[in-house]
C-alpha positions, 0 to 999 in steps of 0.5 A: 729417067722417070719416063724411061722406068716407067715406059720398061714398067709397063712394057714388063707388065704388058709382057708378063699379061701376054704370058699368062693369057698365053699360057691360059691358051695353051692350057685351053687348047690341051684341054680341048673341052671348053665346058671344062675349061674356057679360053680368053677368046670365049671368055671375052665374047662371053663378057661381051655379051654380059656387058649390054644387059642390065643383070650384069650391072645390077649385079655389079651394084649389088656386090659392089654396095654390099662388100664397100659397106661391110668394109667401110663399116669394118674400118670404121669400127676397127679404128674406134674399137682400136682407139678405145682397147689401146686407151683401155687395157681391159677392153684389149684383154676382154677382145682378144679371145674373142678376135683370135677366134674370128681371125682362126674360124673358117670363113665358110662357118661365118658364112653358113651362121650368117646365113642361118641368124640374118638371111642372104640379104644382109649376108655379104656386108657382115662376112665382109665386115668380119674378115676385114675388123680385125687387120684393122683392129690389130693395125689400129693398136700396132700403130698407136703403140708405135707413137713417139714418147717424146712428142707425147711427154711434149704435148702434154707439158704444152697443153695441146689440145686432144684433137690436135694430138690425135691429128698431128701426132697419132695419125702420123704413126698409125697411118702406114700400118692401117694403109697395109692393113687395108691393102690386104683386107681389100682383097680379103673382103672380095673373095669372102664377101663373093664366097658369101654370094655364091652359097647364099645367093643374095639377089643382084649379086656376082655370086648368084650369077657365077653360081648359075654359071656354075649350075647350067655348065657355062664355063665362059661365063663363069670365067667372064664374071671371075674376070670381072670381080678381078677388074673390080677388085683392083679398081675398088683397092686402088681407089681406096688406098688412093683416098687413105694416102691422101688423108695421110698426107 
């Protein structure tokens, strides 16, 4: 029975790409200008032409480093600020204004101040890290709070060790909302850290690569690298969201 829903999965998702990449070409086709409008065949001999050049993987490195570190620091730091507000009322009260304006401020005004205070360099790793630190936050104190009562009132009246609570008891339940919350901040930190890229043209970035797409008109290209950040961001989702099951677990 497994194989057999898994055989129609992938041929359902085989057929729904075939779609897609049909209606892509038909789009291509009505449009007739590829300046404005690429199809899938020259955007994949546009890809293959990136591939073998060293700026393509540079770029990758680049954006691939900066966005992972502006998430890992995001998470890290969403999880003991977490910890601390949930254990902390006043810590809570004091960062709510301040997180209600970082989740409704649009992100093109982080990342023109980012710009303006720390330059381009350091520019993708803080915007990402600032989309992703308050699912994280919020997921964090969501999920402690969720906590069974009864297995605290247990722990205490047994004198089970603190590290052993927080693994045995807490983790269990703060786990699923910060698997979720990382499910949709992944995708998150791609495109507000690739946004970052493209207005402050960090070196060895896809956004300065699709900006110079964007700058001598190769449409292609710029479909080529927005393939490529797609193909990316999945992989980095899978992989991390693999990792948190398997600490869960």
């Amino acid at each position: 029975m497994k194989p057999a829903k898994s055989q129609r999965r992938y041929l359902r998702g085989l057929l729904v790409t075939l779609f897609w990449l049909g209606v892509w070409q038909a789009v291509s086709m009505l449009v007739a200008k590829p300046v404005l409008f690429a199809s899938p065949l020259d955007t994949v001999r546009a890809l293959r032409t990136l591939v073998p050049t060293g700026v393509f993987w540079s770029a990758i490195l680049g954006s691939l480093g900066r966005i992972a570190l502006g998430f890992s620091l995001a998470l890290v730091l969403g999880l003991l600020v977490g910890v601390a507000a949930f254990r902390f009322s006043l810590l809570r009260t004091l960062l709510s204004p301040l997180l209600t304006m970082v989740k409704t401020v649009p992100v093109a005004s982080f990342i023109i101040l980012v710009l303006v205070w720390f330059g381009s360099s350091s520019l993708t790793v803080i915007v990402a890290m600032l989309i992703v630190f308050p699912q994280i936050y919020f997921a964090t104190l969501s999920g402690l709070g969720s906590t069974n009562r009864e297995l605290q009132e247990l722990a205490k009246v047994f004198r089970i060790p603190a590290l052993r609570v927080a693994w045995q008891i807490y983790r269990p339940a703060m786990w699923p909302y910060l698997t979720g919350a990382c499910a949709s901040a992944l995708g998150m930190s791609w495109k507000a850290g690739i946004a970052a890229e493209v207005i402050g043209n960090p070196a060895n970035s896809i956004g300065e690569q699709m900006y110079l797409s964007k700058i001598y008109m190769d449409t292609a290209e710029l479909f080529a690298w927005t393939l490529t950040v797609i193909l990316l961001s999945t992989v980095f989702e899978k992989a991390v969201l693999w990792l948190l099951r398997r600490v869960g677990k």
